[in-house]
C-alpha positions as CSV (number, residue, x, y, z in Angstrom):
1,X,-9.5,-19.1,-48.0
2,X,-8.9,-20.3,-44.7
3,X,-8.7,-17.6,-41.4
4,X,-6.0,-17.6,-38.4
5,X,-7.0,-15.4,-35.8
6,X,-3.6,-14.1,-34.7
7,X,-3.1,-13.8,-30.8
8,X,-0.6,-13.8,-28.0
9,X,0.5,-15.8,-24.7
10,X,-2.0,-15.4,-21.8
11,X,0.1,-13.2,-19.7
12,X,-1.4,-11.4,-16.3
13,X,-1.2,-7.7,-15.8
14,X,0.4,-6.8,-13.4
15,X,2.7,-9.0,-14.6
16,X,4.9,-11.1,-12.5
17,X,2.5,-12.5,-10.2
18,X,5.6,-13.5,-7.7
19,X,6.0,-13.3,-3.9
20,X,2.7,-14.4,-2.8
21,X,4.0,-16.9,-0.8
22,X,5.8,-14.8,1.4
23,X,9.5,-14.4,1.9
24,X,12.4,-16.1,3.5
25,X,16.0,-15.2,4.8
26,X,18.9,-17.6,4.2
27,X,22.3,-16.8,5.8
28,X,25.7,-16.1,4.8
29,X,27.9,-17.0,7.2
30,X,31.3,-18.2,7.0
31,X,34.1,-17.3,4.4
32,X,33.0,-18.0,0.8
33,X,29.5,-18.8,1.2
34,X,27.6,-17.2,-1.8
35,X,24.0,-17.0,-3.5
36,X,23.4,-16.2,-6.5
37,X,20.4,-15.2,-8.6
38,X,20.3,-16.7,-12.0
39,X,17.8,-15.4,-14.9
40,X,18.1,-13.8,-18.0
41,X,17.4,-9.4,-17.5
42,X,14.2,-7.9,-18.9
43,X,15.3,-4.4,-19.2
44,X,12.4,-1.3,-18.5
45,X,12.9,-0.8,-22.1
46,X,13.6,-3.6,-24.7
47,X,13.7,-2.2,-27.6
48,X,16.1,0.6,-25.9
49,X,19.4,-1.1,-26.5
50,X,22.1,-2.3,-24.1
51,X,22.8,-0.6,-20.4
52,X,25.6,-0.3,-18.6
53,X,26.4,-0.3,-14.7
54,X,29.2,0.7,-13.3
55,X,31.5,2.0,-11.0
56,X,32.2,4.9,-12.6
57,X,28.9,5.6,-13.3
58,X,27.2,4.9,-10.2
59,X,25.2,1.7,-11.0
60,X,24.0,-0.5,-8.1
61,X,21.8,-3.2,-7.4
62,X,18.9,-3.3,-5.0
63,X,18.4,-6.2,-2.8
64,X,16.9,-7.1,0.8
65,X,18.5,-8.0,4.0
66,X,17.1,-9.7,7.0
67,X,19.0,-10.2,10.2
68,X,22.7,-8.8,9.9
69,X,25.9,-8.8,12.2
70,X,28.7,-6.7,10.5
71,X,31.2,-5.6,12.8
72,X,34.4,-7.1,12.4
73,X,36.9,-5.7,9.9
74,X,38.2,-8.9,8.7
75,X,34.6,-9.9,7.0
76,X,34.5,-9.0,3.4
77,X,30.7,-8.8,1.2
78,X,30.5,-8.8,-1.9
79,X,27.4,-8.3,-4.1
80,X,27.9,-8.0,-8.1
81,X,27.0,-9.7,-11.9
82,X,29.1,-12.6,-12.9
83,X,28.4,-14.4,-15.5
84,X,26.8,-18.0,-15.6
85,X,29.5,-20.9,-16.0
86,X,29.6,-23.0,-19.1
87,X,31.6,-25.4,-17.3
88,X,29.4,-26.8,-14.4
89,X,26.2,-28.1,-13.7
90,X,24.1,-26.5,-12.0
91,X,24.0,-23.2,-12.8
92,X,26.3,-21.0,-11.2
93,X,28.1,-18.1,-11.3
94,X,31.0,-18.3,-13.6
95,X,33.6,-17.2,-10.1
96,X,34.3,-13.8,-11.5
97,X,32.2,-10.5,-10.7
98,X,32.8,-8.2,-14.0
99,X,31.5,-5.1,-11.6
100,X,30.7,-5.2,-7.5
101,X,29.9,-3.8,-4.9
102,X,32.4,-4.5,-2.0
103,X,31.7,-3.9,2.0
104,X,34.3,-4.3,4.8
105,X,32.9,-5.4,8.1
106,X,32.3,-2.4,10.4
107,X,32.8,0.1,7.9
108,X,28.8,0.5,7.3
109,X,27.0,-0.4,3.6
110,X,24.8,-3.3,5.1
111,X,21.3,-2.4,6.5
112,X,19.8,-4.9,8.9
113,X,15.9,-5.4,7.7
114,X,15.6,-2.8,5.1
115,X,15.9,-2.4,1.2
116,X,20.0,-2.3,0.4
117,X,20.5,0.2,-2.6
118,X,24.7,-1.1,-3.0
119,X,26.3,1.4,-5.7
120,X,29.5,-0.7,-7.3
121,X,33.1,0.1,-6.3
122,X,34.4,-1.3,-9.0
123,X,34.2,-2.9,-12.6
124,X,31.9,-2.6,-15.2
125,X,28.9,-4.4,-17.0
126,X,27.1,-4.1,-20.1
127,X,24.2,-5.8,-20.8
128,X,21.6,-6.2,-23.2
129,X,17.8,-7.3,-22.8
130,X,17.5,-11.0,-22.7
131,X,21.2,-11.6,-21.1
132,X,21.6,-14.6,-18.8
133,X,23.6,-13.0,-15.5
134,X,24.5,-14.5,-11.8
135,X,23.5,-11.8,-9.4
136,X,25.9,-12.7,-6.4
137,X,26.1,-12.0,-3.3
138,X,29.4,-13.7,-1.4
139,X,30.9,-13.3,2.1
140,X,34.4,-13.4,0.7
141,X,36.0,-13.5,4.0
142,X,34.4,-13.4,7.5
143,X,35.7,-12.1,10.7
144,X,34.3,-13.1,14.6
145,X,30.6,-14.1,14.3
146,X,29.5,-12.1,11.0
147,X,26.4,-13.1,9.3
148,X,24.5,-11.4,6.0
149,X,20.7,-12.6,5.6
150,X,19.5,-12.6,2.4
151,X,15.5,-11.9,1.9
152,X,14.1,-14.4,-1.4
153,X,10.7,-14.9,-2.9
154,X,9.9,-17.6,-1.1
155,X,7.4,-19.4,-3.7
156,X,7.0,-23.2,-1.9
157,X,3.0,-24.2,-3.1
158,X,3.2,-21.5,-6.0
159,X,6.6,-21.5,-8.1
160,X,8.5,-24.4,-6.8
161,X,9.3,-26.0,-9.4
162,X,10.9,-23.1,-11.2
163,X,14.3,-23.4,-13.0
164,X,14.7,-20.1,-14.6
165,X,14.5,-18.2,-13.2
166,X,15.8,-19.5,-10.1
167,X,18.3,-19.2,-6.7
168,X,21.6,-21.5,-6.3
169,X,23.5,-21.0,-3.1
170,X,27.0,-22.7,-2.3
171,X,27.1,-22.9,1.3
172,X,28.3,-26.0,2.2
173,X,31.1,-26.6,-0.4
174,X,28.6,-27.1,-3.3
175,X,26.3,-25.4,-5.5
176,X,22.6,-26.3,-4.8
177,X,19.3,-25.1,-6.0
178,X,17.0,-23.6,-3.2
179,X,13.9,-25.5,-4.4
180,X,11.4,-22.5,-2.8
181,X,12.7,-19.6,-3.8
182,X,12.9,-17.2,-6.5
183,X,15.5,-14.3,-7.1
184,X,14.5,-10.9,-5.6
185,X,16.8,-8.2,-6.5
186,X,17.0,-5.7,-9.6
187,X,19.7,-3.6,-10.9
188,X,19.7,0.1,-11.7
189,X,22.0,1.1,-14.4
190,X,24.3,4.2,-15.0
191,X,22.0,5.9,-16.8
192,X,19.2,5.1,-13.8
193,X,16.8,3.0,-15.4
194,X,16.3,-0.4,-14.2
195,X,16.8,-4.4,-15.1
196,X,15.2,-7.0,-13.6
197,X,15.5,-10.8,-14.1
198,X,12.3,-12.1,-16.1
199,X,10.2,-13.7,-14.4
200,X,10.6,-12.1,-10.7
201,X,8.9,-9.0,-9.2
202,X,10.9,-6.8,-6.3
203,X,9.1,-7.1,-2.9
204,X,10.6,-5.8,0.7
205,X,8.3,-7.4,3.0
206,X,6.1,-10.5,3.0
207,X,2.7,-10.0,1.6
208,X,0.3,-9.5,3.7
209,X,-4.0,-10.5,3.6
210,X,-6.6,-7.4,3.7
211,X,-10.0,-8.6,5.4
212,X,-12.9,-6.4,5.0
213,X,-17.2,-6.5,4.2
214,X,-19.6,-4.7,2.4
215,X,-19.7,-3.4,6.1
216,X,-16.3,-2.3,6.8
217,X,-15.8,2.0,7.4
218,X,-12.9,2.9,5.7
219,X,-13.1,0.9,2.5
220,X,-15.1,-1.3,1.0
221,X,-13.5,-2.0,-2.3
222,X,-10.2,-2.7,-2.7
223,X,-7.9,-3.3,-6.3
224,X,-5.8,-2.1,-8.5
225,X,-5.1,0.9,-11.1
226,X,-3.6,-0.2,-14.2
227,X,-2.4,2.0,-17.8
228,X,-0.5,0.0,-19.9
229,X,1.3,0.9,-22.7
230,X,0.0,-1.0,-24.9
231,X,-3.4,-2.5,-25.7
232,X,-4.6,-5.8,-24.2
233,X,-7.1,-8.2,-25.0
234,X,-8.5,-8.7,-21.2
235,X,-10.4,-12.0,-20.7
236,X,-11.0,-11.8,-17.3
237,X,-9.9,-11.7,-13.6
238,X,-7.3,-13.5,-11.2
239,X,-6.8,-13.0,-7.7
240,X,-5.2,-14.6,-4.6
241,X,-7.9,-13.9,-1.9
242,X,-10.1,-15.7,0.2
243,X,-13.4,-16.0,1.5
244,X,-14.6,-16.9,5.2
245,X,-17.0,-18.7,4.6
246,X,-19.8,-20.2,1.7
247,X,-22.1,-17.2,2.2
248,X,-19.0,-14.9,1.4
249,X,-20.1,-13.6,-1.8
250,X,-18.3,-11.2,-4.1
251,X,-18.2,-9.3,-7.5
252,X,-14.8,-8.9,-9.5
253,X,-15.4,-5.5,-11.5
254,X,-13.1,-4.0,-14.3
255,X,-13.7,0.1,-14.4
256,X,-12.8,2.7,-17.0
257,X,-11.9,6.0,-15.5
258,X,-11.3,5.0,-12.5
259,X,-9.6,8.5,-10.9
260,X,-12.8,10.0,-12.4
261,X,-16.3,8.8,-12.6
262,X,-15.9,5.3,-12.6
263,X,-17.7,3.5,-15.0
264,X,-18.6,-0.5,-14.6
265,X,-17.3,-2.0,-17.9
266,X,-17.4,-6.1,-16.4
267,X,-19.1,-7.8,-13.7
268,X,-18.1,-11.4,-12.6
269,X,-20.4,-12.0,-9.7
270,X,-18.9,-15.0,-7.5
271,X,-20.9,-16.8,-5.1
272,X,-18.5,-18.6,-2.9
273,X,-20.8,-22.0,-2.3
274,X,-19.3,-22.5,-5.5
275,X,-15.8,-22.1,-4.6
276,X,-13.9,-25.3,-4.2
277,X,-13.0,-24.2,-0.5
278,X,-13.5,-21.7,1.5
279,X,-11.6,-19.4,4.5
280,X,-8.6,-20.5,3.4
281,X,-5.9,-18.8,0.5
282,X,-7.3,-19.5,-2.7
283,X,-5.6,-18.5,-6.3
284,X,-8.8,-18.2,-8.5
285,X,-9.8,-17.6,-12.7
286,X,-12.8,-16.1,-13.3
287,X,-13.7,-15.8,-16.9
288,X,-16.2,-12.1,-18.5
289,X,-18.9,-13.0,-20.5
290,X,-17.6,-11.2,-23.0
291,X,-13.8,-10.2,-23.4
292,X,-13.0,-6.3,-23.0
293,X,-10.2,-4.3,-24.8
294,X,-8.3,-2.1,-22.5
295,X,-6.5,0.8,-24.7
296,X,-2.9,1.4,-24.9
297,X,-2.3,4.0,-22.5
298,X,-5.2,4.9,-20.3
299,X,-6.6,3.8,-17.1
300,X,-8.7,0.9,-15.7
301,X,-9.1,-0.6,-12.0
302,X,-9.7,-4.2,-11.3
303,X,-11.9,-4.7,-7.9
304,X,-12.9,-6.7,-5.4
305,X,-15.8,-6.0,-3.8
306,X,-17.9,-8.2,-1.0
307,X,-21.8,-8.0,-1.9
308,X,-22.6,-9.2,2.3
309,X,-21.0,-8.3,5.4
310,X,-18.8,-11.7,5.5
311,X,-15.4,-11.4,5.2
312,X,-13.6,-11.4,1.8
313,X,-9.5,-11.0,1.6
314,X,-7.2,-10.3,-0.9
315,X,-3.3,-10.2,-0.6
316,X,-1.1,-7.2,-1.1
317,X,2.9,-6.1,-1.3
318,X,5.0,-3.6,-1.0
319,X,8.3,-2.5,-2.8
320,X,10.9,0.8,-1.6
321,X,9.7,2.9,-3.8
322,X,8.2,3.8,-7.5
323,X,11.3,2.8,-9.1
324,X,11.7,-0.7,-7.2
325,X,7.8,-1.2,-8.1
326,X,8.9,-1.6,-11.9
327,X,10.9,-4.7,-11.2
328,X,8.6,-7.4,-12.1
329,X,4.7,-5.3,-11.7
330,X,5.2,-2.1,-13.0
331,X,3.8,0.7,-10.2
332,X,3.8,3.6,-13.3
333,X,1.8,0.5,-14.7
334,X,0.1,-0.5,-11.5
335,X,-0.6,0.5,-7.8
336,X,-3.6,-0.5,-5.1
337,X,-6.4,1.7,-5.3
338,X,-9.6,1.6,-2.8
339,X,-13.1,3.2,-2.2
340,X,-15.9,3.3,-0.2
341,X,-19.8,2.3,-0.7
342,X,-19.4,2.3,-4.0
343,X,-19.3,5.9,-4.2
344,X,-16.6,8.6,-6.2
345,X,-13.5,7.8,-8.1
346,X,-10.8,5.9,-6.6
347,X,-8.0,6.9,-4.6
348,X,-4.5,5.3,-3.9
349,X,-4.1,2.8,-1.0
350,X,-1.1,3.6,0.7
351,X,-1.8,7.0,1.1
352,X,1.3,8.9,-0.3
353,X,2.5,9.6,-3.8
354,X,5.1,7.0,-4.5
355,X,2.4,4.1,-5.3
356,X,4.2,1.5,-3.7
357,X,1.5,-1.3,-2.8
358,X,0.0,-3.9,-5.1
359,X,-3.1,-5.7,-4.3
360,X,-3.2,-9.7,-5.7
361,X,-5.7,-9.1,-8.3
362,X,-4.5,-9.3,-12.1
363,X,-6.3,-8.5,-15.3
364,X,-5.6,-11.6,-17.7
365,X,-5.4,-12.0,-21.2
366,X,-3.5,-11.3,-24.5
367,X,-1.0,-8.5,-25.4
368,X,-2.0,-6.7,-28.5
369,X,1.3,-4.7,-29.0
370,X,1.2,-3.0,-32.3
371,X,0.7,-0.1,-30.8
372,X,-1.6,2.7,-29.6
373,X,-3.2,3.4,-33.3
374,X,-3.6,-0.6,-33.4
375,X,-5.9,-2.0,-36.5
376,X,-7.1,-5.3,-35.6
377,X,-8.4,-8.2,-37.6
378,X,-8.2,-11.5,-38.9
379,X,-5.2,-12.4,-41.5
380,X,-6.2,-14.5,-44.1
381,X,-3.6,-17.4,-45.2
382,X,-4.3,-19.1,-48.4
């Protein structure tokens, strides 16, 4: 008899990894210009069954602006789920929203710089998990010197290459793929749970780098809480960080009972001589000695923590709110915790209840999803 070890895709956790980059704004501007954000939906439950938004039922879908001028009453905006064409290359939305959301110039419904949350006036969708949809957003008609800016993932350096799932825009007669950007909107349905497109996280601002030392007042640890619902083979720690220079040195921890006593369950010590560069962004794999299973349902913290007062960083984001912080890295998954001189249980970093910040740093490894009473093993084939 022969054995197969039975595994899963490496996956990170939080998952999504996206919008490390930063962000960028592209315009809508004249009549018919239109974006659209093509994927296939990952809905907060799978196994749940299809979901409907709707008019009727007070679906929307959240998305960002940047810079907006909406004053003239002759300016239409749309924002809605078509389908994607069968008919023309690239993809593109099939010219027909099946529900929307639909703004008049001057009448309000657009926020300048801020989170849009745009309930639908009219039609209806249902969709189930795995669905291929055009999120679209279309100045329909434009009045005087209107103009909608649209906030993307902008992923040039990280995802630039992606096709799905990915950003067309038609805004000079033509559909083209934005080569840098990624789709950053999800939908909440009737029944007010939440879709996303696979493969995307929700972020309202660009992310931003924490510095700090084994020196620095407030906090001297930084990371993040995670309780998954499942269990999850965890090999060991990515981040997007830096270090200021080769004497920079650092430890990557994984904690059990993190909100409690916090107890160290893996050490990666780093010393950054060895780091291919230094002071400068770095995406970096670091490997435990020895792999560590995190049970289904029950809370860890991944860390960062500088072992000499030179400068570490680690990146961060933020979305709205708890329910935009499921779109892509779960927050009732996931949030940014911190502490100081290695002392107590860890506390939130954003200091309020809605969990909304998520530091760079991602547990990696296999899913183990059989459930929370999980028998593992080998499987012998013959």
């Amino acid at each position: 008899m022969s054995q197969l070890l039975v595994s899963g895709e490496i996956v990170m956790l939080p998952s999504s990894p996206t919008g490390l980059a930063g962000t960028t704004s592209d315009t809508l501007n004249a009549a018919n210009e239109t974006f659209a954000f093509i994927g296939q939906v990952l809905l907060e439950n799978p196994l749940g069954g299809s979901k409907t938004v709707s008019a009727a039922g007070g679906g929307s879908i959240v998305w960002t602006a940047g810079a907006v001028t909406f004053a003239n009453g002759a300016t239409t905006f749309d924002i809605g789920i078509q389908d994607v064409s069968t008919a023309t290359s690239i993809a593109q939305p099939d010219g027909t929203f099946d529900v929307k959301a639909s703004f008049t110039g001057g009448g309000g419904g657009v926020t300048a710089n801020a989170v849009n949350t745009s309930v639908m006036t009219t039609g209806t969708k249902t969709i189930a998990h795995g669905d291929l949809i055009a999120i679209t957003l279309a100045m329909t008609t434009r009045g005087g010197s209107d103009s909608i800016a649209v906030t993307l993932n902008n992923m040039t350096n990280y995802w630039q290459d992606s096709l799905l799932p990915g950003v067309v825009n038609n805004t000079s007669g033509t559909w083209t793929r934005h080569t840098t950007a990624i789709p950053n909107a999800y939908i909440i349905f009737d029944d007010g749970t939440i879709g996303w497109i696979a493969g995307t996280s929700f972020t309202k601002t660009a992310p931003t780098v924490l510095t700090y030392n084994s020196g620095t007042a407030t906090a001297d640890e930084y990371g993040n809480l995670l309780t998954y619902p499942v269990t999850f083979n965890a090999l060991g720690i990515s981040l997007t960080g830096y270090a200021a220079n080769a004497s920079a040195d650092f430890e990557l921890l994984l904690y059990s009972t993190p909100l409690g006593t916090p107890v160290v369950e893996r050490t990666i010590t780093v010393d950054a001589t060895q780091l291919t560069a230094v002071n400068s962004r770095l995406r970096g794999l670091f490997l435990f000695s020895t792999p560590f299973l995190l049970k289904a349902n029950t809370g860890y913290a991944i860390t960062l923590r500088p072992t000499t007062a030179n400068n570490v960083g680690i990146y961060y984001h933020d979305v709205d709110n708890s329910t935009g912080g499921k779109a892509g890295s779960p927050n009732s998954y996931c949030y940014a915790v911190r502490r100081l001189d290695n002392s107590g249980a860890f506390s939130d970093y954003n200091g309020g209840t809605a969990k909304t910040r998520s530091m760079s740093i991602f547990v990696f490894g296999t899913h183990m999803a059989q459930g929370v009473n999980m028998c593992s093993g080998q499987v012998g084939v013959y």
